[in-house]
C-alpha positions as protocol buffer text, in pm:
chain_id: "A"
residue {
  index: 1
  type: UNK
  ca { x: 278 y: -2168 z: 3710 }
}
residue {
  index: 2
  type: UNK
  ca { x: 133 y: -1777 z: 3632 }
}
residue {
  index: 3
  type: UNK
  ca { x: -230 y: -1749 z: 3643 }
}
residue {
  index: 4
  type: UNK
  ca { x: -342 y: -1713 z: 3278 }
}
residue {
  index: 5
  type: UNK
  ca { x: -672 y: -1519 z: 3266 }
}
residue {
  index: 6
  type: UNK
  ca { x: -930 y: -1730 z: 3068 }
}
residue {
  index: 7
  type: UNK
  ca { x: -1068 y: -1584 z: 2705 }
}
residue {
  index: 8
  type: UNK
  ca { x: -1417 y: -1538 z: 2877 }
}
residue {
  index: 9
  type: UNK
  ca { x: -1239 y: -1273 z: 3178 }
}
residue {
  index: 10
  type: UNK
  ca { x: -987 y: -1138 z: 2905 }
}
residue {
  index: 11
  type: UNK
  ca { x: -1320 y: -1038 z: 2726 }
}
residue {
  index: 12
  type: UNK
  ca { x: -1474 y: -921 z: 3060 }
}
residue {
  index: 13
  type: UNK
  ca { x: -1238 y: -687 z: 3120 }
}
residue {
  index: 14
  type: UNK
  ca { x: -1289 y: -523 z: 2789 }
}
residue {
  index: 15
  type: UNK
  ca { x: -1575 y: -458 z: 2798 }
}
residue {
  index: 16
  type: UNK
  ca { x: -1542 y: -311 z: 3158 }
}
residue {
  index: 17
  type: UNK
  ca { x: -1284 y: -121 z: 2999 }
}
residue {
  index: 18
  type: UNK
  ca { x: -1503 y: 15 z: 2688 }
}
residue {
  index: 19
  type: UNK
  ca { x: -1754 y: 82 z: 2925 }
}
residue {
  index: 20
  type: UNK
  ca { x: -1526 y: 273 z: 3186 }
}
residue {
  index: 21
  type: UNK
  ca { x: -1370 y: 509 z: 2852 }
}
residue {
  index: 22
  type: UNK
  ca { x: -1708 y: 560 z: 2698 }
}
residue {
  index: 23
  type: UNK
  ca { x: -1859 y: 701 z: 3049 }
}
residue {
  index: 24
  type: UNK
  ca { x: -1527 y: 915 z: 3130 }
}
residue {
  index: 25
  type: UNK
  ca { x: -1582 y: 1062 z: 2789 }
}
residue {
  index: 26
  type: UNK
  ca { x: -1927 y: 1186 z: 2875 }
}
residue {
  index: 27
  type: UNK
  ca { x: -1828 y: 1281 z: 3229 }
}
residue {
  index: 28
  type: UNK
  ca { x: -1552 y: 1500 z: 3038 }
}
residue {
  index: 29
  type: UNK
  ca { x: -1851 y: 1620 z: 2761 }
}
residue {
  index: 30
  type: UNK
  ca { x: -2045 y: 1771 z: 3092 }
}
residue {
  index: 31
  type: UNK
  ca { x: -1798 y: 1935 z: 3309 }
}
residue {
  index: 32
  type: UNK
  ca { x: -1441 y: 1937 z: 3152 }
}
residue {
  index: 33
  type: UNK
  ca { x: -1121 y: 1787 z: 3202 }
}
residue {
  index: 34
  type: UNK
  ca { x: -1019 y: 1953 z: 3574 }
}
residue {
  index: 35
  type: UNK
  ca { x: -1387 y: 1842 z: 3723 }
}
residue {
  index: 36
  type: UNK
  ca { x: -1387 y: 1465 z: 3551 }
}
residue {
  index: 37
  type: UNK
  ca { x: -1226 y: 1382 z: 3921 }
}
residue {
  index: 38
  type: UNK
  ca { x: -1220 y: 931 z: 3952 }
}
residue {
  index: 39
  type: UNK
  ca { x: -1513 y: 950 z: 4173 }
}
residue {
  index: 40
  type: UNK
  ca { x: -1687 y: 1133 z: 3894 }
}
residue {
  index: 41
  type: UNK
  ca { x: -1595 y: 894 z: 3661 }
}
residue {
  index: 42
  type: UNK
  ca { x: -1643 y: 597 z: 3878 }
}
residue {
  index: 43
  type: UNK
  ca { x: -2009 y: 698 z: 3943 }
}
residue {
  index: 44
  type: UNK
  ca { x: -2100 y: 706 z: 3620 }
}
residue {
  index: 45
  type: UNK
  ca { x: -1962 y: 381 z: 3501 }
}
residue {
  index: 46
  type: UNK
  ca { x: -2167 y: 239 z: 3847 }
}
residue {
  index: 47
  type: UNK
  ca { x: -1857 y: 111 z: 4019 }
}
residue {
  index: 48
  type: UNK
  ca { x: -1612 y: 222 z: 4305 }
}
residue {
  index: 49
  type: UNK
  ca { x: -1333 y: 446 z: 4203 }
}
residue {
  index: 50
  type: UNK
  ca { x: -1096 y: 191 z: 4333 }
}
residue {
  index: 51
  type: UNK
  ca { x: -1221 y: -22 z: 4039 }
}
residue {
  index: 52
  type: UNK
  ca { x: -1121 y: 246 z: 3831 }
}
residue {
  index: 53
  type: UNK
  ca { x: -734 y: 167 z: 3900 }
}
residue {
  index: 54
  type: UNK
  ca { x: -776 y: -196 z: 3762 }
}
residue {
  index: 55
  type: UNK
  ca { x: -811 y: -73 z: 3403 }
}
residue {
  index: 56
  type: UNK
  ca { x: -541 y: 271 z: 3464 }
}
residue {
  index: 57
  type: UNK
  ca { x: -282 y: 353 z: 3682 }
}
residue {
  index: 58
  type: UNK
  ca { x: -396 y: 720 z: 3719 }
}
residue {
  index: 59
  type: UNK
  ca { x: -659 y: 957 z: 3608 }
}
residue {
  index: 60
  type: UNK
  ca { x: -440 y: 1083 z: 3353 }
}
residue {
  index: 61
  type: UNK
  ca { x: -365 y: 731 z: 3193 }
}
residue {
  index: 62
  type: UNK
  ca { x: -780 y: 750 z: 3185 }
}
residue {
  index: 63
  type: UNK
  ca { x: -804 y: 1124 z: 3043 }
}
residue {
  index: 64
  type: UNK
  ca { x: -532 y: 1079 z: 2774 }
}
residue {
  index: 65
  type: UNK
  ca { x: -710 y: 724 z: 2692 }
}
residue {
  index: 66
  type: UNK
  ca { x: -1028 y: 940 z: 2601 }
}
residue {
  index: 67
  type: UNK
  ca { x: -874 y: 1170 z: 2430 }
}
residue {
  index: 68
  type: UNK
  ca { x: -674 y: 972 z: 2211 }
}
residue {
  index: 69
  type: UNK
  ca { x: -1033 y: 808 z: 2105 }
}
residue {
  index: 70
  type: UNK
  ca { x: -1230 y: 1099 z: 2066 }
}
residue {
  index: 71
  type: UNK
  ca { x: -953 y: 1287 z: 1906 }
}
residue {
  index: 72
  type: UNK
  ca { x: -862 y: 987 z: 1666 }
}
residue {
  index: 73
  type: UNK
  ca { x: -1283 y: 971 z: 1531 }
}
residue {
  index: 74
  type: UNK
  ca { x: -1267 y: 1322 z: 1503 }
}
residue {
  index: 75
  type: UNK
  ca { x: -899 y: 1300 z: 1236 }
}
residue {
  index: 76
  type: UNK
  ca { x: -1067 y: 994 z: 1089 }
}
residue {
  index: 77
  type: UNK
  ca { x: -1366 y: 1160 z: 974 }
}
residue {
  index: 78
  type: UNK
  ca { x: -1165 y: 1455 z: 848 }
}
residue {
  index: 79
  type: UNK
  ca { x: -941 y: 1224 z: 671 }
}
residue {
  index: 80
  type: UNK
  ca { x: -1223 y: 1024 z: 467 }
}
residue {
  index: 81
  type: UNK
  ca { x: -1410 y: 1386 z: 383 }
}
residue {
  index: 82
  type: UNK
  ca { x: -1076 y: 1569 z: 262 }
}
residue {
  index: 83
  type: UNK
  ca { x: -936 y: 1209 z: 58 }
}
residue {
  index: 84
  type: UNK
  ca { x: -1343 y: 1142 z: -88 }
}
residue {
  index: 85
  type: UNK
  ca { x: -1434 y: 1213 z: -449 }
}
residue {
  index: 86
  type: UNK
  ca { x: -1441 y: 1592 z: -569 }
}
residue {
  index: 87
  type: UNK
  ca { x: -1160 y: 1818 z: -614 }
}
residue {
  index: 88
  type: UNK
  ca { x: -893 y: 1924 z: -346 }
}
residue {
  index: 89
  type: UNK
  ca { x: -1107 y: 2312 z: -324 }
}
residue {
  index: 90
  type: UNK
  ca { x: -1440 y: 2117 z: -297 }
}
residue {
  index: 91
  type: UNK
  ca { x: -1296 y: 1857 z: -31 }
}
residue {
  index: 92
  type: UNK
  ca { x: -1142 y: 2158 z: 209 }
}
residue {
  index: 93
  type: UNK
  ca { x: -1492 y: 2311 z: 185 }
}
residue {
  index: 94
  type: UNK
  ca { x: -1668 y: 2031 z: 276 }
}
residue {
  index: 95
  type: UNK
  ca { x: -1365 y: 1894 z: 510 }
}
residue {
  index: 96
  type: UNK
  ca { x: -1414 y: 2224 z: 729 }
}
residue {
  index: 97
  type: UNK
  ca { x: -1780 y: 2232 z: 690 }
}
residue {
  index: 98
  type: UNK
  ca { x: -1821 y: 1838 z: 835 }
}
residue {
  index: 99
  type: UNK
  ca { x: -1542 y: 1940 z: 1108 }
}
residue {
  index: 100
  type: UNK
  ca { x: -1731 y: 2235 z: 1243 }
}
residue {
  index: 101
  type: UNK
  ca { x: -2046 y: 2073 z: 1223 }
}
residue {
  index: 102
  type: UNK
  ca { x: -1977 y: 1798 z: 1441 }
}
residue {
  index: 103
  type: UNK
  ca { x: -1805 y: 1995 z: 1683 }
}
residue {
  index: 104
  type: UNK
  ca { x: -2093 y: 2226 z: 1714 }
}
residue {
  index: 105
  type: UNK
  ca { x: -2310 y: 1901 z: 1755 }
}
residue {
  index: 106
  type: UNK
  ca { x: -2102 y: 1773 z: 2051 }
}
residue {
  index: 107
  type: UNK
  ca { x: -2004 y: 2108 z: 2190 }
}
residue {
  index: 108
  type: UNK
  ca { x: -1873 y: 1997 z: 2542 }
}
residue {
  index: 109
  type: UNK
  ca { x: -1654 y: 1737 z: 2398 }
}
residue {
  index: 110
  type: UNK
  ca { x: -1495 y: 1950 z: 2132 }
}
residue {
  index: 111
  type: UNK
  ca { x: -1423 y: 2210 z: 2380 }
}
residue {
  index: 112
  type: UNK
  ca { x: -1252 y: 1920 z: 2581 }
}
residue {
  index: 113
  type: UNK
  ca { x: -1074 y: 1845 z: 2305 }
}
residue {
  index: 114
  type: UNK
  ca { x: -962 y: 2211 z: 2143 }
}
residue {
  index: 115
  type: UNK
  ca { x: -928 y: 2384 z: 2454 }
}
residue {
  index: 116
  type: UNK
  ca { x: -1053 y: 2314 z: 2758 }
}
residue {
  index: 117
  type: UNK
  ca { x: -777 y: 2319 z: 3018 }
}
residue {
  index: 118
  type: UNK
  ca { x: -602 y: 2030 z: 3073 }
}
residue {
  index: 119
  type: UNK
  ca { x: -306 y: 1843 z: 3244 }
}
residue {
  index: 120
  type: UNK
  ca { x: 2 y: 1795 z: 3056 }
}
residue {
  index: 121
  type: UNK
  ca { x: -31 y: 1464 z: 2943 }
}
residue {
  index: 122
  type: UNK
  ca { x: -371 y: 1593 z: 2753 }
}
residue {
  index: 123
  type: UNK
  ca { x: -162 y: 1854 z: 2668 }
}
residue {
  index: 124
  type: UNK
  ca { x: 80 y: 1606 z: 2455 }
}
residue {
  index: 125
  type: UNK
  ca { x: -162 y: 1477 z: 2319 }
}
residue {
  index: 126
  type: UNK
  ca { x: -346 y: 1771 z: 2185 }
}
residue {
  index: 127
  type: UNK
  ca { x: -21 y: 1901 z: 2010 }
}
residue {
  index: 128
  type: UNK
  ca { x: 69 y: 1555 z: 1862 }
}
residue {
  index: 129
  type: UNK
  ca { x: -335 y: 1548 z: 1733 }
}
residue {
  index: 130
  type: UNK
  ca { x: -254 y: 1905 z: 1601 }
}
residue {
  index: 131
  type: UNK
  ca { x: 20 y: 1764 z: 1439 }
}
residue {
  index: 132
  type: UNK
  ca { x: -198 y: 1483 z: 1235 }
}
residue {
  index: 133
  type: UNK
  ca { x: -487 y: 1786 z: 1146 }
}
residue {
  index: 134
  type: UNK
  ca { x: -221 y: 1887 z: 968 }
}
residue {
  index: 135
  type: UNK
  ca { x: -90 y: 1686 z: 763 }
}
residue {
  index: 136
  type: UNK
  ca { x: -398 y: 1640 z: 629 }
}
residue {
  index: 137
  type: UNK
  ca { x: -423 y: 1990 z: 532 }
}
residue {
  index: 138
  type: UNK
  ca { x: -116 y: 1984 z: 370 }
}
residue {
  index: 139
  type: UNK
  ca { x: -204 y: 1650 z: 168 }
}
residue {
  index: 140
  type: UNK
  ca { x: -492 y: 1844 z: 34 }
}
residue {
  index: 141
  type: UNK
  ca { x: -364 y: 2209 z: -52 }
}
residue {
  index: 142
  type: UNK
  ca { x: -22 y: 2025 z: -229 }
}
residue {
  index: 143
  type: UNK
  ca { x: -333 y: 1852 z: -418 }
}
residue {
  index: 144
  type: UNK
  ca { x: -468 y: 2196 z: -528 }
}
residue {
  index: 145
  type: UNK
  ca { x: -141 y: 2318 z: -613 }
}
residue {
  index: 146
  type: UNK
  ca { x: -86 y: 2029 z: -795 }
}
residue {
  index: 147
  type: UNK
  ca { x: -412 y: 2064 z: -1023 }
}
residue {
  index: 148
  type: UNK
  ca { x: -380 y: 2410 z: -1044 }
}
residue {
  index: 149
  type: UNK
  ca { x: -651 y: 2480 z: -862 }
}
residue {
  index: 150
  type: UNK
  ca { x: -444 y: 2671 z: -575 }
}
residue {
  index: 151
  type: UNK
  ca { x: -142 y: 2915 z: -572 }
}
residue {
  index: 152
  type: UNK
  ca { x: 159 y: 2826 z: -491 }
}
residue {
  index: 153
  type: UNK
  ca { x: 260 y: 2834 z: -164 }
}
residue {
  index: 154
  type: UNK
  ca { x: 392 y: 2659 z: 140 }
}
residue {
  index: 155
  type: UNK
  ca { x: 155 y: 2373 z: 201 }
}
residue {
  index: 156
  type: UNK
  ca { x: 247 y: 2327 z: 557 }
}
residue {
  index: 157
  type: UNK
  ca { x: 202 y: 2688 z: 658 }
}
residue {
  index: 158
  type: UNK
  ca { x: -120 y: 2686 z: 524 }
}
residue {
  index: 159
  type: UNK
  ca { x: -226 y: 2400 z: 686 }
}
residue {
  index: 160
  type: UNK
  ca { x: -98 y: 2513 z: 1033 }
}
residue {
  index: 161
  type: UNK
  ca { x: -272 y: 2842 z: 917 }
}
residue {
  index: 162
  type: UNK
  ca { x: -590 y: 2630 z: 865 }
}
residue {
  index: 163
  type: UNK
  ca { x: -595 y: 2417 z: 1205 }
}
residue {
  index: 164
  type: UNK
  ca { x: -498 y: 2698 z: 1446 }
}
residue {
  index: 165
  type: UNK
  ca { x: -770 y: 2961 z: 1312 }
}
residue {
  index: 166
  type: UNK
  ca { x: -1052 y: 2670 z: 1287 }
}
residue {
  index: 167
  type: UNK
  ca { x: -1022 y: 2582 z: 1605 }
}
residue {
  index: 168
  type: UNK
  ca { x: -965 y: 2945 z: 1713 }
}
residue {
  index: 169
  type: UNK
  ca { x: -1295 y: 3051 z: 1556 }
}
residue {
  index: 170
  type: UNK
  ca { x: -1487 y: 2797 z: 1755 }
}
residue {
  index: 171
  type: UNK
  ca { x: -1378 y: 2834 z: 2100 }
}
residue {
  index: 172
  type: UNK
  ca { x: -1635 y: 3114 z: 2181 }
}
residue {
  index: 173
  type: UNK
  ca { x: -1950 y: 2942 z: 1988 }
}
residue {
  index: 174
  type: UNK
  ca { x: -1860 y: 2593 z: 2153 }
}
residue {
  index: 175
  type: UNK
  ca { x: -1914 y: 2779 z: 2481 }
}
residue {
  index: 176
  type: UNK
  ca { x: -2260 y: 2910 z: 2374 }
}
residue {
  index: 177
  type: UNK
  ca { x: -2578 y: 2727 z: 2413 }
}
residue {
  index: 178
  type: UNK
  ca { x: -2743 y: 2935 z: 2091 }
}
residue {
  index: 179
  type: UNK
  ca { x: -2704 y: 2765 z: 1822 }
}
residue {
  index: 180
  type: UNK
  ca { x: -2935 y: 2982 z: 1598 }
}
residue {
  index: 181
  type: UNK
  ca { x: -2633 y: 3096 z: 1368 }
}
residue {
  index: 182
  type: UNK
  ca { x: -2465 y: 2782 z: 1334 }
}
residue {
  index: 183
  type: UNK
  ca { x: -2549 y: 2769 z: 954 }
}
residue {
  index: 184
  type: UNK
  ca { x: -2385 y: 3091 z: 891 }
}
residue {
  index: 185
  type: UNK
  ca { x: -2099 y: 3022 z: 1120 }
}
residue {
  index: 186
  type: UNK
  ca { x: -2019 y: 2728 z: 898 }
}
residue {
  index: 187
  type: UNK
  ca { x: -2064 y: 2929 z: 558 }
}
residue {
  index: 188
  type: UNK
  ca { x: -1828 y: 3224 z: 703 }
}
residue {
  index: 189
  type: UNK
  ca { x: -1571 y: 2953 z: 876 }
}
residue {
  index: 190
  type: UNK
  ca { x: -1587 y: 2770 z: 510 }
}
residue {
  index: 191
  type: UNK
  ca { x: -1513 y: 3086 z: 321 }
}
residue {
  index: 192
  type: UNK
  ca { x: -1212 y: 3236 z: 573 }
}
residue {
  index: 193
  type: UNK
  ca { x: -1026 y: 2841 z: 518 }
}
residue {
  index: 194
  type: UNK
  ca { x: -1102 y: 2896 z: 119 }
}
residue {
  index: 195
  type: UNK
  ca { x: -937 y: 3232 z: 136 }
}
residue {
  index: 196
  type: UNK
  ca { x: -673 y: 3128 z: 364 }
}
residue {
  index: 197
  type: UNK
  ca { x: -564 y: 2855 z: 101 }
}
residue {
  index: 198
  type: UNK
  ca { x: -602 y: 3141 z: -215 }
}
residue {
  index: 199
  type: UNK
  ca { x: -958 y: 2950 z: -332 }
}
residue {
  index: 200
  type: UNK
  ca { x: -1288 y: 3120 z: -428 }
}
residue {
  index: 201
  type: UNK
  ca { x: -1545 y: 3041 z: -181 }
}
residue {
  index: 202
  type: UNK
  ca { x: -1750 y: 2708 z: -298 }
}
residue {
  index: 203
  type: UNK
  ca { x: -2060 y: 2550 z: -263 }
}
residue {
  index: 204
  type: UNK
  ca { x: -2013 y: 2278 z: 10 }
}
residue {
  index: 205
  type: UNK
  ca { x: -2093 y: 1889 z: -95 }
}
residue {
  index: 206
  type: UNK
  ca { x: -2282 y: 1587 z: 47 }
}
residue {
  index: 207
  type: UNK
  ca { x: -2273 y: 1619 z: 439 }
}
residue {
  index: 208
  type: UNK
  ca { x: -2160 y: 1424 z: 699 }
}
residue {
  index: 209
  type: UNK
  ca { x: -1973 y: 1051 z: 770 }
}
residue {
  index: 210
  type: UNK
  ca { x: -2005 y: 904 z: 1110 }
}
């Protein structure tokens, strides 16, 4: 008969698990993708890097694991801001606004995450995350068009528009340790998206989920 594991080492392992992913992520917060090596990982968690191999078959299984989780917060944060209450111009402001903000907050891990080198399998994952920024872009500009409240255009053009130069404008101040003009980095960042979807700048609403 097959070993069965009981519910008690199923759970075990879980949490070994949790605890492996949430350490790698801050390992790849501090030094980046190409220097989160197993035995970095492995350190931090407190265990030998062979242990490291009972929970993934490789470090990439591991690096695309914390991306995927730190990726999906990050596209299920923007999806609650830019589906909340307001109008589809006031929930892009404040969509972009809470976006930047937290990256600028966490500024190793969004770098990870937007454009840190990586290996390929990060890679993948980075376009496919790409992909799901947006869509919700698009679900909120065909919104404004809808209402009125935009011009017509091509809602997925804008929204690629929208998630390549975000992310473009924060590559440099993610690598910066001043964070002195982070306030108007998010009012200039705001008011280039409203432009780029053919909206008047606007005042930004209530601040941030977590």
């Amino acid at each position: 008969m097959a070993y069965r594991k009981t519910p008690a080492e199923i759970r075990r392992l879980q949490a070994a698990r949790e605890h492996l992913v949430a350490c790698a992520t801050q390992v790849v917060a501090e030094v980046g993708w190409s220097q989160a090596s197993v035995t970095a990982v492995a350190d931090a968690a407190g265990i030998a890097a062979g242990s490291v191999y009972q929970h993934f078959p490789s470090k990439a299984a591991l690096a695309v694991e914390v991306f995927r989780r730190a990726a999906g917060h990050e596209v299920d944060v923007l999806g609650e801001v830019l589906r909340g209450p307001g109008s589809p111009v006031e929930r892009l402001s404040r969509g972009v606004r809470v976006f930047a903000r937290r990256a600028l907050e966490n500024r190793g891990l969004a770098y990870a995450l937007l454009a840190a080198p990586a290996e390929p399998a990060v890679g993948a994952e980075r376009l496919d995350f790409r992909r799901r920024y947006r869509a919700l872009f698009a679900e909120v500009v065909d919104e404004g068009m809808a209402q009125g409240l935009l011009p017509a255009q091509n809602a997925g053009i804008t929204a690629a528009a929208l998630t390549g130069a975000i992310g473009e404008i924060l590559v440099d101040p993610l690598g910066a340790s001043d964070d002195h003009s982070t306030e108007a980095l998010l009012t200039d960042l705001t008011a280039t998206a409203l432009r780029c979807a053919g909206a008047p700048p606007a005042e930004p609403g209530p601040t941030t989920p977590t």
